[in-house]
LUMMIDREN-894983 format. One record per residue (C-alpha): x, y, z; residue number from 1. Coordinates in Angstrom, 1 decimal. Each point is the difference from the previous one (the first is absolute). Layout:
BEGIN
REC | X | Y | Z | NUM
...
***
This chain:
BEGIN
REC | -87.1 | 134.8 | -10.2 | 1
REC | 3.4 | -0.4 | -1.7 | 2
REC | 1.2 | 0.3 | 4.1 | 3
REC | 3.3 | 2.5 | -1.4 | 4
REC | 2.1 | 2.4 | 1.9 | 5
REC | -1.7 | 3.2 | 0.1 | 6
REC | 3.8 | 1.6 | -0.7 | 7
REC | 1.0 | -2.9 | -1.8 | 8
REC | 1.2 | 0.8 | -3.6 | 9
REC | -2.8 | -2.3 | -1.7 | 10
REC | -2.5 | 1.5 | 1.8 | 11
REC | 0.8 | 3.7 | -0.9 | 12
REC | 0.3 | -0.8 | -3.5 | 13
REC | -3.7 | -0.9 | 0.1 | 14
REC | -1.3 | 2.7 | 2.0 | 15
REC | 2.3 | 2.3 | -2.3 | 16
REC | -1.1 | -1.6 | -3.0 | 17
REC | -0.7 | 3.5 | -2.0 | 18
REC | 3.5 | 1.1 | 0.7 | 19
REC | 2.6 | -0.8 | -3.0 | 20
REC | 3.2 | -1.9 | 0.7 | 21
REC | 2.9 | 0.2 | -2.3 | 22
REC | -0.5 | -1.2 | -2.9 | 23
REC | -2.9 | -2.2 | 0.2 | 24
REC | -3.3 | 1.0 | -1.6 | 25
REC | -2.0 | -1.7 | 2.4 | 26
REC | -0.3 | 3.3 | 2.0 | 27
REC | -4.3 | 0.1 | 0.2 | 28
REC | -0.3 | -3.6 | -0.7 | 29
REC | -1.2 | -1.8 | 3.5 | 30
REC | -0.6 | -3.0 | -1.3 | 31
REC | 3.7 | -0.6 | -1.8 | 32
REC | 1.7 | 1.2 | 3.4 | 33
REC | -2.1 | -2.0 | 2.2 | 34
REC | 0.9 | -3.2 | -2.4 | 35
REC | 3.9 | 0.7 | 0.3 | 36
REC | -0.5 | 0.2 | 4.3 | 37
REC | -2.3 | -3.2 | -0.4 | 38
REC | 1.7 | -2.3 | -2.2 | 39
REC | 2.9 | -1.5 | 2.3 | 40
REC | -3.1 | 0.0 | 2.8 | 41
REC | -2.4 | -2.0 | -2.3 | 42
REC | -0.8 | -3.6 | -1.5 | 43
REC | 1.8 | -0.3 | -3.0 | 44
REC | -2.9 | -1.9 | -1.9 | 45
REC | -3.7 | 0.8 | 1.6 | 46
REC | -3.2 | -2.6 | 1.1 | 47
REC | -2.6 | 1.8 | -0.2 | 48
REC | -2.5 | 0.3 | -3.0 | 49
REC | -1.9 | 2.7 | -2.0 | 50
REC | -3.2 | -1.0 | 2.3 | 51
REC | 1.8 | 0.1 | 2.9 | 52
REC | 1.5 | 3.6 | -0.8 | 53
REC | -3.6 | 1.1 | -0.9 | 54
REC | -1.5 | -1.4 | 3.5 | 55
REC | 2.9 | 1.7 | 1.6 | 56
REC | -0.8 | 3.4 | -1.5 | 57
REC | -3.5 | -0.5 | 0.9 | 58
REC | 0.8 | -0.3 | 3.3 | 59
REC | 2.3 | 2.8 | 0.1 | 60
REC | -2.7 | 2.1 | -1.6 | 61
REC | -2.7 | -0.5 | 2.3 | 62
REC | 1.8 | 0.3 | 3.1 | 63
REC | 1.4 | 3.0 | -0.8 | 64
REC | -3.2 | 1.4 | -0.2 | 65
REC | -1.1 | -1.6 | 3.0 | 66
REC | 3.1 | 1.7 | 1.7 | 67
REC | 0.7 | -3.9 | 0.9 | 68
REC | 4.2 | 1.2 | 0.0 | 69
REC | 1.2 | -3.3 | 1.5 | 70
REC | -2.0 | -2.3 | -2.8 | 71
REC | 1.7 | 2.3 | -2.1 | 72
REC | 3.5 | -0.7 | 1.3 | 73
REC | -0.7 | -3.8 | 0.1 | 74
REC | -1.1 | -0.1 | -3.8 | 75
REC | 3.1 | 2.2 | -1.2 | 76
REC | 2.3 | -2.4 | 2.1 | 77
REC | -1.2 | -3.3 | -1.4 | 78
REC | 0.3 | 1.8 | -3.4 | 79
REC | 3.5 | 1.3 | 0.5 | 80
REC | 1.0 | -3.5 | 1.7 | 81
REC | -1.4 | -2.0 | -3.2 | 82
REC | 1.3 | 1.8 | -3.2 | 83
REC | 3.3 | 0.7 | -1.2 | 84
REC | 1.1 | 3.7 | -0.4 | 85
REC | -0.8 | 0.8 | -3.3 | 86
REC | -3.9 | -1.5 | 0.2 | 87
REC | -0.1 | 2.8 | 3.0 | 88
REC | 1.0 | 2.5 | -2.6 | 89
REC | -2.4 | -0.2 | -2.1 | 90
REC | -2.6 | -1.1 | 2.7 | 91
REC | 0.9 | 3.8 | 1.4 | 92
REC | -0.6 | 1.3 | -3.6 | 93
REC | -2.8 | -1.1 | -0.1 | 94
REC | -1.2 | 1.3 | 3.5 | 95
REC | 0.7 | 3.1 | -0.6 | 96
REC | -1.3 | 0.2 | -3.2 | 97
REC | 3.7 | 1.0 | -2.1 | 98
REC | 1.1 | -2.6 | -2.2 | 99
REC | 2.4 | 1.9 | -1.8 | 100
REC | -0.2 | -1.7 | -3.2 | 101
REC | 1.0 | 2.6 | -2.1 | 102
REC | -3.7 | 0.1 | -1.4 | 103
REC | -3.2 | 1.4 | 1.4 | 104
REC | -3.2 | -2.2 | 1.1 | 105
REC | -1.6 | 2.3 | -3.1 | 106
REC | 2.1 | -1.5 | -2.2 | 107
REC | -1.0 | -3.6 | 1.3 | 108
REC | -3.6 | 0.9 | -0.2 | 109
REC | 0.5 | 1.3 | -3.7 | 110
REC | 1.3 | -3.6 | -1.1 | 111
REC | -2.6 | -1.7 | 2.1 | 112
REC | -2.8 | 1.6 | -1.2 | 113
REC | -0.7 | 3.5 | -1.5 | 114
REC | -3.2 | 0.4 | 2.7 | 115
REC | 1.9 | -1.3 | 2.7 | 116
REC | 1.3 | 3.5 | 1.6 | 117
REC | -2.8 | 1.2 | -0.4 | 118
REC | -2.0 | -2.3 | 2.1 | 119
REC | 2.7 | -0.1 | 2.4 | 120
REC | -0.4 | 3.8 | 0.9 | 121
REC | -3.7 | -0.6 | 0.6 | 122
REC | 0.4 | -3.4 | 2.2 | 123
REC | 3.2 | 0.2 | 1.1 | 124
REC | 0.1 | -3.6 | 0.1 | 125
REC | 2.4 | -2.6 | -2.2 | 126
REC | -1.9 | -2.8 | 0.9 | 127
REC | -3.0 | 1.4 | -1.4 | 128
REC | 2.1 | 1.6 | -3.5 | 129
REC | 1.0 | -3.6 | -0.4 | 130
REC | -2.8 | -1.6 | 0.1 | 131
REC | -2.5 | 2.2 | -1.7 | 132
REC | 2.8 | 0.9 | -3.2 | 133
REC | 1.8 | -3.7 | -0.2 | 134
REC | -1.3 | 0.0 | -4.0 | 135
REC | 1.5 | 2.8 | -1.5 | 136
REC | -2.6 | 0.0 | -2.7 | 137
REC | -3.1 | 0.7 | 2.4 | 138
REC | -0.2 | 4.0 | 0.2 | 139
REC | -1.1 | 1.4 | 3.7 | 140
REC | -1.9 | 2.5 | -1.0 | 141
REC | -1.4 | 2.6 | 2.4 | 142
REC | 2.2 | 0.0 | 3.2 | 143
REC | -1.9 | 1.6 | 3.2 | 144
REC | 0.6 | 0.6 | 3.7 | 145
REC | -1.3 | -2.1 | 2.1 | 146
REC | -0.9 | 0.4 | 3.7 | 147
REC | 2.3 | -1.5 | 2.2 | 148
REC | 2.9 | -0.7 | -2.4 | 149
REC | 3.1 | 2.2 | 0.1 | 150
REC | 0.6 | 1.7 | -3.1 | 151
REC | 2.7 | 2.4 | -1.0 | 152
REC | -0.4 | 3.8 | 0.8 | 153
REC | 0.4 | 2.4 | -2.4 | 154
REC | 3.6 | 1.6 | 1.1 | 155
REC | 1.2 | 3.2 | -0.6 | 156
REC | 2.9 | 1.0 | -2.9 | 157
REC | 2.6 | 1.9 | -0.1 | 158
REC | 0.0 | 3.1 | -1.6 | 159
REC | 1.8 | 2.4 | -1.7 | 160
REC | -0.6 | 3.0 | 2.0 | 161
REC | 0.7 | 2.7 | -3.4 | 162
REC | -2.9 | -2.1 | -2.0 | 163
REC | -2.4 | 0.3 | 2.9 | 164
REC | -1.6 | 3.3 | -1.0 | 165
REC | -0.3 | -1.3 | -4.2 | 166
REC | -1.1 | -3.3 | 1.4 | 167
REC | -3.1 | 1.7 | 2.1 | 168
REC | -0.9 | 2.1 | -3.2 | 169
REC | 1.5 | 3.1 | 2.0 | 170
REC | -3.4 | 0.0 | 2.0 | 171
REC | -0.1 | 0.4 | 4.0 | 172
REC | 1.0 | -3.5 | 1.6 | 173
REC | 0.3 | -1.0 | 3.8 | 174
REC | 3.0 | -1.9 | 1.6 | 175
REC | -0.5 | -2.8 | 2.4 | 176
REC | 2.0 | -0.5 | 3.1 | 177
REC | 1.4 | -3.4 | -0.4 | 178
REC | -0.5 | -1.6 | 3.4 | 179
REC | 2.8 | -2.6 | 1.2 | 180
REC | -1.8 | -2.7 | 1.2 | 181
REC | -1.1 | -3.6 | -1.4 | 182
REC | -2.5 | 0.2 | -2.9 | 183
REC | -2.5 | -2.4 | 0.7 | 184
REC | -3.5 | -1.1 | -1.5 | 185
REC | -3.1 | -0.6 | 2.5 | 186
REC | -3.0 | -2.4 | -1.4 | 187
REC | -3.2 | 0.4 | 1.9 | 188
REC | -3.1 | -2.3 | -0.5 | 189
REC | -2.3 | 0.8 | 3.1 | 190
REC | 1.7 | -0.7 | 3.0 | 191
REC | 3.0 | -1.3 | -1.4 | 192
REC | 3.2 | 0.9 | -0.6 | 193
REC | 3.2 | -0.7 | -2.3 | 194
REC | 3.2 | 2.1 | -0.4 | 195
REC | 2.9 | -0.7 | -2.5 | 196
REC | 3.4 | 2.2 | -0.6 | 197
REC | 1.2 | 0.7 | -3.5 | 198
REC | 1.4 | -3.5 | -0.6 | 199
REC | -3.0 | -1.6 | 1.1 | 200
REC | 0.9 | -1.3 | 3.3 | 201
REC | -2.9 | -0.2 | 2.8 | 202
REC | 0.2 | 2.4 | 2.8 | 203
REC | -3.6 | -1.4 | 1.5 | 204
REC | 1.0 | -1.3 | 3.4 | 205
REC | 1.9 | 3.3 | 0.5 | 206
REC | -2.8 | 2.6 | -0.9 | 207
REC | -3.1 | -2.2 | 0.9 | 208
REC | -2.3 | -2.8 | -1.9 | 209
REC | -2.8 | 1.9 | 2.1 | 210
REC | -1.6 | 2.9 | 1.7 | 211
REC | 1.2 | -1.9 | 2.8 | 212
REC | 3.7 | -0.7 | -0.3 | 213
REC | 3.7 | 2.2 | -1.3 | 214
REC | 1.4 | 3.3 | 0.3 | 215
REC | -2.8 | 1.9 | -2.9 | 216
REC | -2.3 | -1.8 | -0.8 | 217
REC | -2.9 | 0.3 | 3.8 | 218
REC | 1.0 | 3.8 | -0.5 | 219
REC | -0.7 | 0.5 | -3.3 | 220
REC | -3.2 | -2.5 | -0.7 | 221
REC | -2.5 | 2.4 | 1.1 | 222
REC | 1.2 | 3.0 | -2.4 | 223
REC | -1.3 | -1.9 | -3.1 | 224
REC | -3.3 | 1.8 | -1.3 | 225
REC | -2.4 | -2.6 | 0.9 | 226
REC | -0.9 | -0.8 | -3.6 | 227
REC | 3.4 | -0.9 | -0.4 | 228
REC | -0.1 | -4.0 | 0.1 | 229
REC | 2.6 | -0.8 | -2.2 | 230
REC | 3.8 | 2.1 | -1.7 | 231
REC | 3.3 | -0.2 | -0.4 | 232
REC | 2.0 | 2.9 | 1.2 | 233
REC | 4.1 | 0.7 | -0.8 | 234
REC | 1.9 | 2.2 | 1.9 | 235
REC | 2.9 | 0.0 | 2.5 | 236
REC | 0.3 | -1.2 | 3.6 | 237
REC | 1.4 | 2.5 | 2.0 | 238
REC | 1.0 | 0.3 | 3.9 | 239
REC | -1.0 | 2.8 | 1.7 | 240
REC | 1.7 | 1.7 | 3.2 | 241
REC | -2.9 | 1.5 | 2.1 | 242
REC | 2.7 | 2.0 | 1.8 | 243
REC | 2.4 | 1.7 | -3.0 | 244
REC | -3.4 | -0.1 | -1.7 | 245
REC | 1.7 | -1.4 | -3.4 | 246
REC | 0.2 | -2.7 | -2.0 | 247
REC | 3.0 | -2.8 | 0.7 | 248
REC | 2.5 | -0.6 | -3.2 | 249
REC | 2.0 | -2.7 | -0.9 | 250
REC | 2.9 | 1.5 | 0.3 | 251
REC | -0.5 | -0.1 | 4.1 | 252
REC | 0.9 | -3.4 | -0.7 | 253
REC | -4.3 | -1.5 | 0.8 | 254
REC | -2.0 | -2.5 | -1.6 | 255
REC | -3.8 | 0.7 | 0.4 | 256
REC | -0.6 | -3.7 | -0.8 | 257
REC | 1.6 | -1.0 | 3.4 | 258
REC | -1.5 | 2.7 | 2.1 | 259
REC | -0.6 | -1.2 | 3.8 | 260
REC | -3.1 | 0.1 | 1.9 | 261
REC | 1.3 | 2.5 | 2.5 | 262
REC | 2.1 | 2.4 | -2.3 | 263
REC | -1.1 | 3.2 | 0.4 | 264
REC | -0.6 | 1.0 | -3.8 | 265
REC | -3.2 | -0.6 | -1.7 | 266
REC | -0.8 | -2.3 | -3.4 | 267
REC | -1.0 | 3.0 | -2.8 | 268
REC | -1.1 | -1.3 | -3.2 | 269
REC | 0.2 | 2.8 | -2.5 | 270
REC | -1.9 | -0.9 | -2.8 | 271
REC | 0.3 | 1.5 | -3.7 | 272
REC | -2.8 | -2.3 | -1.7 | 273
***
């Protein structure tokens, strides 16, 4: 997009971005680096406006998950060629969701309203945690799951393996395998499908809307009981190698949200509720 040398020295600082440099504590920090290699290429004052950004994003959005990669490269040049260097780094902070702010989005929701987090784990959606808690004087009350809205999973802490015994009353306990895939919910309502990761994106179009379409969802439709019309499952979405007969990780460097038609794995959803 940016049309750099591959070798150049610009263009290894952003694909080495992690890496720390002297004495700069930017090391980690992609949206910084990428603003120091932009800012002689860019506009010095930007035209385009909030609305524009938004439609922009949209766009971006959807086509991603339409696999549309060259709508995708138009909307990320006209971006790029509209806004100066530092609206691209905090456009990029906002992408990828790490605004480095030096305070958490708990700490924003506290102020906003003391319900607010709360809702947000169960919807997932700002829009909606706006909209329903703008008086800060109207309590929510009860907060429930809803089908087809992505709410946040229940993750797993760390523990300190000497209290583990005290902590479990010194009674007989069992030890999951943790499996390294993608944790991801699936909604079900008859013959139709929804699945969200963690942070509530939408992974539909990849595992299938239907019986009919994606990589799990025809194989797995007929395994419901039959008086099963309706549930929310959470588990993790695993690729499985027919050959090695094991699971994929991610440290083979794969991403089971962009699994081909013709690879030779197979979708596994392995669910724990």
């Amino acid at each position: 997009v940016l049309g750099l040398p591959k070798e150049g020295k610009d263009a290894l600082k952003l694909l080495n971005y992690r890496t720390p440099t002297g004495s700069s504590s930017d090391a980690g920090d992609f949206a910084a680096i990428a603003y120091f290699v932009l800012k002689s290429r860019c506009l010095k004052d930007g035209n385009l406006t909030i609305q524009d950004v938004n439609e922009h994003l949209d766009a971006i959005a959807s086509n991603n998950g339409a696999k549309k990669k060259e709508q995708i490269e138009k909307s990320l040049l006209h971006v790029i060629a509209n806004t100066a260097a530092l609206e691209q780094k905090w456009l990029i902070r906002m992408i990828i969701k790490d605004m480095k702010l030096g305070f958490s989005q708990q700490t924003v929701f506290s102020i906003f309203h003391r319900d607010a987090a709360e809702l947000h784990n169960v919807t997932t959606d700002l829009e909606k945690v706006c909209i329903q808690l703008h008086d800060p004087n109207v309590c929510l009350g009860d907060v429930s799951i809803s089908m087809f809205s992505a709410f946040k999973p229940m993750l797993a802490a760390i523990a300190n393996i000497q209290q583990i015994e005290k902590q479990m009353n010194h009674q007989s306990f069992y030890i999951e395998t943790k499996l390294d895939g993608e944790r991801m919910q699936l909604h079900k309502d008859g013959d139709v499908y929804k699945y969200f990761s963690r942070n509530g994106f939408d992974y539909t179009q990849q595992f299938g809307a239907s019986p009919l379409e994606g990589s799990l969802t025809p194989f797995i439709h007929n395994v419901f009981h039959i008086n099963v019309q309706n549930c929310i499952l959470d588990g993790e979405m695993m690729a499985y190698n027919p050959n090695t007969q094991t699971f994929m990780q991610k440290g083979n460097k794969f991403d089971i949200k962009r699994m081909v038609d013709d690879s030779d794995l197979q979708t596994c959803y392995c669910v724990f509720d």
